[in-house]
C-alpha positions as MATLAB code, in Angstrom:
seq = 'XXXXXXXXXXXXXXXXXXXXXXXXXXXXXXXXXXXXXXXXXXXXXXXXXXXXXXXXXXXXXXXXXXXXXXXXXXXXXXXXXXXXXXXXXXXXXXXXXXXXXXXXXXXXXXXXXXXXXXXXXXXXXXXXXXXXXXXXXXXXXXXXXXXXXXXXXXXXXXXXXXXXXXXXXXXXXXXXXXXXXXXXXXXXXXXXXXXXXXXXXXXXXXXXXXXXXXXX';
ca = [
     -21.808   40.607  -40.657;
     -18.797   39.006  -39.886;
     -18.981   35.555  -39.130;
     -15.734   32.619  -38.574;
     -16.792   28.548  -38.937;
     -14.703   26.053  -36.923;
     -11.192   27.284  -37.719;
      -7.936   25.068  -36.740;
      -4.557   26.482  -37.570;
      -0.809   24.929  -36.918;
       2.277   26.304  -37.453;
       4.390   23.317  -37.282;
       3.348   20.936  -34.635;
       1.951   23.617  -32.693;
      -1.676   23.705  -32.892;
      -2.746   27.484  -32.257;
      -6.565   27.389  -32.919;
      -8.646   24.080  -32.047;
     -11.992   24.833  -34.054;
     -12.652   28.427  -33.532;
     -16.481   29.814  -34.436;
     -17.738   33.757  -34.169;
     -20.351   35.292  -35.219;
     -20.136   39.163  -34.964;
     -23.206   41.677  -35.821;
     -22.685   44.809  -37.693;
     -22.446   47.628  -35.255;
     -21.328   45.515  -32.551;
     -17.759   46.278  -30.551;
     -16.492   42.754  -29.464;
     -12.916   42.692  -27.346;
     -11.068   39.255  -27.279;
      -9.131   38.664  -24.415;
      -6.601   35.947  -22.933;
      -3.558   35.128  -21.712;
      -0.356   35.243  -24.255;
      -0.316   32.318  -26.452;
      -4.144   31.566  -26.069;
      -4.437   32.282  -30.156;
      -6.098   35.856  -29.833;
      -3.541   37.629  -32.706;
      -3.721   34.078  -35.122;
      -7.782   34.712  -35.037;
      -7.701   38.014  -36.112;
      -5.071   37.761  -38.400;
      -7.262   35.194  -40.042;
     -10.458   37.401  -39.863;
      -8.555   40.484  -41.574;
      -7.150   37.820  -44.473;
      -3.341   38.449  -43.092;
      -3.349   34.765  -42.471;
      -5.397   31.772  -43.871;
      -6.403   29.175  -41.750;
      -5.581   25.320  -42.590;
      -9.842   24.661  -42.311;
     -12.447   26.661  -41.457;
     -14.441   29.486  -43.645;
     -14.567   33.184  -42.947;
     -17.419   35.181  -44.016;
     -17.261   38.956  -44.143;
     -20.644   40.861  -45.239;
     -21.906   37.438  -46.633;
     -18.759   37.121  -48.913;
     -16.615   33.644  -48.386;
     -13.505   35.699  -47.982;
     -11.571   32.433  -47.426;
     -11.829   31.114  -50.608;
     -10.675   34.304  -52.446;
      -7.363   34.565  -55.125;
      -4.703   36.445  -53.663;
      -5.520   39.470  -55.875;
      -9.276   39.114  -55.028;
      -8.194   39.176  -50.936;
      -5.943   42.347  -51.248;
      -8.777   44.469  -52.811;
     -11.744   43.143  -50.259;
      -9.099   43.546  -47.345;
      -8.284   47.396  -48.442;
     -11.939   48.473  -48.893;
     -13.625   46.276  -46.601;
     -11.328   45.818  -43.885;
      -9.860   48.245  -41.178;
      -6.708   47.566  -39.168;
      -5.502   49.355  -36.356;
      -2.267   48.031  -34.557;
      -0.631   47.964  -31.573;
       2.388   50.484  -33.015;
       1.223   52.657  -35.339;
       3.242   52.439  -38.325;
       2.924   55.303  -39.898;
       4.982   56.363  -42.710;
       7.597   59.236  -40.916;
       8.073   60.956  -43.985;
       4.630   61.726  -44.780;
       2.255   64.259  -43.333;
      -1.040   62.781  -41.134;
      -2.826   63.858  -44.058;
      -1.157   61.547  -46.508;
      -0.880   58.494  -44.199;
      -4.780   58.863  -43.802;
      -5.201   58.566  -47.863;
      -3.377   56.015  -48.630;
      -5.402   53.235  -48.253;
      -7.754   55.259  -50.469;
      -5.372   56.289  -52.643;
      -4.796   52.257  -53.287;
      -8.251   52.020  -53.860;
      -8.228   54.321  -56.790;
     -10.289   57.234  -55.111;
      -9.022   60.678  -56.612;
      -6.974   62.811  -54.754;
      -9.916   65.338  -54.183;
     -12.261   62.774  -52.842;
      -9.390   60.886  -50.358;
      -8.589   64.408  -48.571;
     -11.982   65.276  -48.962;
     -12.519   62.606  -46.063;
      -9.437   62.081  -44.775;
      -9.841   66.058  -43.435;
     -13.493   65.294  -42.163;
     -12.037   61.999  -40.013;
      -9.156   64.439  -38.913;
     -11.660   67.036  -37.681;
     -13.806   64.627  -36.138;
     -10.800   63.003  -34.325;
      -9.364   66.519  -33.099;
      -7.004   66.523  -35.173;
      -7.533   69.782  -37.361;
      -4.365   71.357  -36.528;
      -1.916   67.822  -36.738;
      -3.376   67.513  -40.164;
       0.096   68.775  -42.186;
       2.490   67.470  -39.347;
       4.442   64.560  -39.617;
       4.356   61.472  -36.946;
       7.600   62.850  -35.299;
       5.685   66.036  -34.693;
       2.803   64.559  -32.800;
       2.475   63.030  -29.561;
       1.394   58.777  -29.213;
      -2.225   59.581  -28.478;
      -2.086   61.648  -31.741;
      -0.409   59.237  -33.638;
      -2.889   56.327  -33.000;
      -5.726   58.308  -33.402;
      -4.634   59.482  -36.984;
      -4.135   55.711  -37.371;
      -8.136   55.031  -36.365;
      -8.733   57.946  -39.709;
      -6.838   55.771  -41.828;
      -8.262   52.605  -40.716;
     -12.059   54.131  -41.501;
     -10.801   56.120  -44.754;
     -12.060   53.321  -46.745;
     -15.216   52.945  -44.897;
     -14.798   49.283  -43.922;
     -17.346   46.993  -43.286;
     -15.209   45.986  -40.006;
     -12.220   47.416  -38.667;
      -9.954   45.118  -36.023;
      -7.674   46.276  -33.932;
      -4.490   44.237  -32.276;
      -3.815   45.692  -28.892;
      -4.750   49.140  -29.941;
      -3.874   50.795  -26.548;
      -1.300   49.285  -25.563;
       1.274   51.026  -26.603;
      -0.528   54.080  -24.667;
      -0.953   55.819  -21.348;
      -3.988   55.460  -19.532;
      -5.644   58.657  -20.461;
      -4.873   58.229  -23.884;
      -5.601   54.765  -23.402;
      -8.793   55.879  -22.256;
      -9.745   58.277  -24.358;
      -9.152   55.947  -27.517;
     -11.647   53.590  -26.077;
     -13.992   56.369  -25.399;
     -13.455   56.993  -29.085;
     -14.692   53.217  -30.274;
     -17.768   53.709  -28.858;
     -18.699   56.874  -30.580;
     -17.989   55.387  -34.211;
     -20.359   52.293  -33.170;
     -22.886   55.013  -32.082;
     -22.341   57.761  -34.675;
     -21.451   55.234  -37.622;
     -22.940   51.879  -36.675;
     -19.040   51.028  -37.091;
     -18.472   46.972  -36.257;
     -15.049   46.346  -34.274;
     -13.224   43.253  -32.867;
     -10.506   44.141  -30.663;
      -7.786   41.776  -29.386;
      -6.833   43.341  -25.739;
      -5.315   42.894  -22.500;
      -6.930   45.546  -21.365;
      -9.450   44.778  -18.970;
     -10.820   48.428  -19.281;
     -11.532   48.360  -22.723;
     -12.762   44.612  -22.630;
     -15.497   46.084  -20.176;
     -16.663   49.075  -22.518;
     -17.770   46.845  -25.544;
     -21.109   45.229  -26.319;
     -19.412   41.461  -26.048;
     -16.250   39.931  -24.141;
     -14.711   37.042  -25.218;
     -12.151   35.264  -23.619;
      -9.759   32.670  -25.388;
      -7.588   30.062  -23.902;
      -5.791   27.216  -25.227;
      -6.855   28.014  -29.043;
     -10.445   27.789  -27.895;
     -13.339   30.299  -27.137;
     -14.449   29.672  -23.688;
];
């Protein structure tokens, strides 16, 4: 489903990723883990088409997604790609309703169909009664899971998340994890997680550890 070919990136003189490969299946919850520095954050930056790579192809659903226009990549990454980040960054002034649609709201859906969904993902998050309060209004655990709603309003064919809990306490921490695994099972939802989480590295279906710009 998702699949990365021998990928080197600089910046500068600084060589960050040595000939990086992946393959990832659909359904499938990898974690990435390693030390600061090891090239974790440049490898999924490339994956989600934040970041090209100076060689190397990236392959998302059997489309060469490295070799798209600049137009072409912001479309695929909105409908096909999920992020969820470290911080949530969620817009204050809007509700947890209206930070959910927006990615769908880029995508052209109608208003009726984007809060159609974005109210089912809020319900199935537990978050029926956060739906029309803002981020200041709701606690961290809260916040990032209305992030996970926007991150699957699109239906992605992948979503990829950059130290997802780490920004959280350990039950909430916890609990988000707990939550991964039941959009694999429920939605046959594909995920590659950069962590330093040890916890969550444990819980999915593949670890991978990076050092040194390389897969080891």
């Amino acid at each position: 489903m998702l699949q990365a070919k021998d990928l080197y990136k600089k910046y500068g003189e600084l060589e960050i990723l040595k000939g990086v490969s992946l393959d990832v299946s659909k359904g499938e919850i990898v974690a990435i883990l390693g030390a600061s520095g090891a090239g974790k954050s440049t490898l999924l930056h490339i994956l989600g088409t934040l970041d090209r790579s100076d060689s190397g192809e990236v392959f998302i659903d059997g489309l060469k997604v490295s070799s798209l226009s600049s137009s072409a990549l912001s479309a695929f990454r909105n409908k096909r790609i999920g992020f969820i980040f470290q911080f949530h960054h969620l817009l204050p002034e809007f509700t947890a309703l209206e930070n959910v649609c927006i990615p769908a709201f880029i995508a052209r859906t109608s208003k009726k169909q984007a809060e159609q969904r974005a109210r089912m993902l809020l319900d199935m998050l537990g978050l029926e009664d956060r739906i029309h309060h803002k981020p200041s209004a709701m606690s961290g655990g809260e916040q990032q899971r209305v992030a996970v709603a926007r991150s699957l309003i699109n239906q992605p064919s992948v979503i990829l998340a950059d130290e997802p809990s780490g920004n959280l306490d350990s039950e909430n921490a916890s609990a988000l994890h707990t939550l991964f695994t039941q959009l694999r099972d429920e939605f046959s939802q594909t995920f590659v997680i950069v962590t330093h989480n040890e916890q969550l590295g444990s819980m999915a279906d593949r670890k991978i550890i990076m050092k040194d710009g390389h897969i080891i």
